[in-house]
C-alpha positions in Angstrom: 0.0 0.0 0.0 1.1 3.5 -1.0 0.1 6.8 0.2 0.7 9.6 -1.7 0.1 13.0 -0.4 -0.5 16.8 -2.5 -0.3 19.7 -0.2 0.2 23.3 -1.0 -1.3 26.4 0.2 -4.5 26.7 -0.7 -4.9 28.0 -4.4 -1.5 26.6 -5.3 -4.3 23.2 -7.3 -4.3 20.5 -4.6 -7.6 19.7 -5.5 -7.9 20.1 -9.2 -4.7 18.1 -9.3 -6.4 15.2 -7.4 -9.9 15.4 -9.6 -7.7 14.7 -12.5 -6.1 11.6 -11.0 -9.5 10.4 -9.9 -10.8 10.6 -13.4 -8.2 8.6 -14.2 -8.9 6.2 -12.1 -7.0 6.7 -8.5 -8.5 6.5 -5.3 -8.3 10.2 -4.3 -9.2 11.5 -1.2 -9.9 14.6 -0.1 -8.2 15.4 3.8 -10.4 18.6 4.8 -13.7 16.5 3.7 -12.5 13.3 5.5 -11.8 15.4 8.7 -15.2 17.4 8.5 -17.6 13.9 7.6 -15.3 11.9 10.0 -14.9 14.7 13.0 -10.8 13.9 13.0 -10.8 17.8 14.5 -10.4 19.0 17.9 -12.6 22.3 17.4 -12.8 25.3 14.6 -11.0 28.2 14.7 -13.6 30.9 13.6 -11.4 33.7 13.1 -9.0 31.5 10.6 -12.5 29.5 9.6 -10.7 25.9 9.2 -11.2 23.2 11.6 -8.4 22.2 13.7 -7.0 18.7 13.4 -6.9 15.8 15.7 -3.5 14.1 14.3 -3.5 11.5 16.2 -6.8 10.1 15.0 -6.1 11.5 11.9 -3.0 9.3 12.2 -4.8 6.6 13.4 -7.6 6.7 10.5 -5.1 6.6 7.9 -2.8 3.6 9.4 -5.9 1.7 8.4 -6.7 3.0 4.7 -2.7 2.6 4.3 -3.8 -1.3 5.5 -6.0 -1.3 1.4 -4.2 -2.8 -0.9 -3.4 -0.2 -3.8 -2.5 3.4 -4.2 -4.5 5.8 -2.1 -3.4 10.2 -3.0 -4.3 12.3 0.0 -4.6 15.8 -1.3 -5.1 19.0 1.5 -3.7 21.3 4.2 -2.5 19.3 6.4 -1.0 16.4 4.4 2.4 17.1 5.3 1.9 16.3 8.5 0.9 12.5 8.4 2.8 9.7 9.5 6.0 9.3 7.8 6.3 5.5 7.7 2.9 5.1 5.7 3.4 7.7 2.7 5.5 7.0 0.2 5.9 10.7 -1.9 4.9 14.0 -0.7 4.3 16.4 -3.8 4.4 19.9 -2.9 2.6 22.3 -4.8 3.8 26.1 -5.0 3.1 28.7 -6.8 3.8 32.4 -7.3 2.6 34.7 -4.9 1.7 37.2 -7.5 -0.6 35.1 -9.6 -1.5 33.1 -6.2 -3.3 36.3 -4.7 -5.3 36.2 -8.1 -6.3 32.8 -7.6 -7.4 33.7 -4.1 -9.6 36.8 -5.1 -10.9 35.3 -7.5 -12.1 32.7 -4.7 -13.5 35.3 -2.9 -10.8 35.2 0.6 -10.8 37.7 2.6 -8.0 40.0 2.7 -6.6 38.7 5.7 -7.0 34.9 4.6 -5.2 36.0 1.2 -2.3 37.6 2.8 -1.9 34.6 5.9 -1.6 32.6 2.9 0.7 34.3 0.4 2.8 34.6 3.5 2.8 31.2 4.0 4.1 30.9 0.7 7.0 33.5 0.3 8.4 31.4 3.5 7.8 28.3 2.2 6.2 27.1 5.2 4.1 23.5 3.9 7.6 22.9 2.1 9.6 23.0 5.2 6.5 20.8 7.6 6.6 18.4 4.3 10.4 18.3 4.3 10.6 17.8 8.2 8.1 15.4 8.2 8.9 12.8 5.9 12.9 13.9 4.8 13.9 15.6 1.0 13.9 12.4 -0.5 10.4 11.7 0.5 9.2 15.2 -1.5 9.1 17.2 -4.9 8.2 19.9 -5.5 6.2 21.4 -8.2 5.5 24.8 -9.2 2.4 25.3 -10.5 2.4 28.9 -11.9 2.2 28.8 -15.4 1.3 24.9 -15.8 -1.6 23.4 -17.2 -3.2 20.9 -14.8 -2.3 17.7 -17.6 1.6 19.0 -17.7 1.5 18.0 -13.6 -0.5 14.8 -14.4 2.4 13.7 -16.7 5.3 14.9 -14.3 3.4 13.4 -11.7 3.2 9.9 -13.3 6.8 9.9 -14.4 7.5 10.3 -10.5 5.6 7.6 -9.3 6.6 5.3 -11.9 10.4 5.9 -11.7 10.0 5.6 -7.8 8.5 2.2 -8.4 4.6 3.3 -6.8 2.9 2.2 -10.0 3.9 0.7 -13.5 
């Protein structure tokens, strides 16, 4: 069993990424709607509106999808943090912060939300948990900027193939 994990701020395509490997066929899931259906959180944080984590039974409920035969990609904020002995490749998604803050607006953040976040990026924060976590040889990283989403696909599969995850 593999786990495969896509974190990035948010905007940076964690989630379009992961729609296009379900339509081809992966078993995708998505972390902030497993937390929220499965209450893997300890409360929410109204003034940053995101639930906060339990990782230990967030730990704990993925020791036992990593027990399903197969590939499973975890895509979300807070990916990089799960346990390092179950995920095989962390991918990393950045992007620039000037064309990030247009993704944002055009999601409709708040000011404040945009600018936690593009901060979050010029530091590379989720890089540095990711790199902590499970080690540089455990992550890429993959700029998304000026990428289509099927240009990632394809870099994506040649990763996971040349790392032996799938054929």
């Amino acid at each position: 069993m593999s786990i495969v994990v896509i974190c990035g701020t948010p905007g940076t395509g964690k989630s379009a990424l992961a729609d296009a490997l379900s339509r081809m066929g992966f078993r995708v899931i998505h972390l902030s709607k497993l937390v929220v259906e499965e209450r893997l959180y300890r409360a929410y944080d109204k003034r940053r509106q995101a639930y906060i984590i339990d990782e230990e039974r967030l730990a704990e409920r993925m020791r036992k999808l990593a027990d399903i035969d197969g590939l499973v990609i975890v895509e979300g904020i807070g990916a990089e943090a799960l346990p390092p002995d179950i995920v095989s490749l962390c991918i990393v998604l950045t992007c620039e912060p000037f064309a990030l803050r247009e993704r944002l607006e055009r999601r409709n953040f708040p000011p404040e939300k945009i600018e936690e976040n593009l901060e979050a990026e010029r530091f590379g924060i989720i890089l540095g948990e990711a790199i902590s976590n499970y080690g540089s040889s455990k992550v890429i990283v993959i700029d998304t900027t000026y990428r289509e989403i099927s240009d990632i696909v394809g870099e994506i599969l040649d990763e996971l193939k040349k790392r032996g995850i799938i054929q």
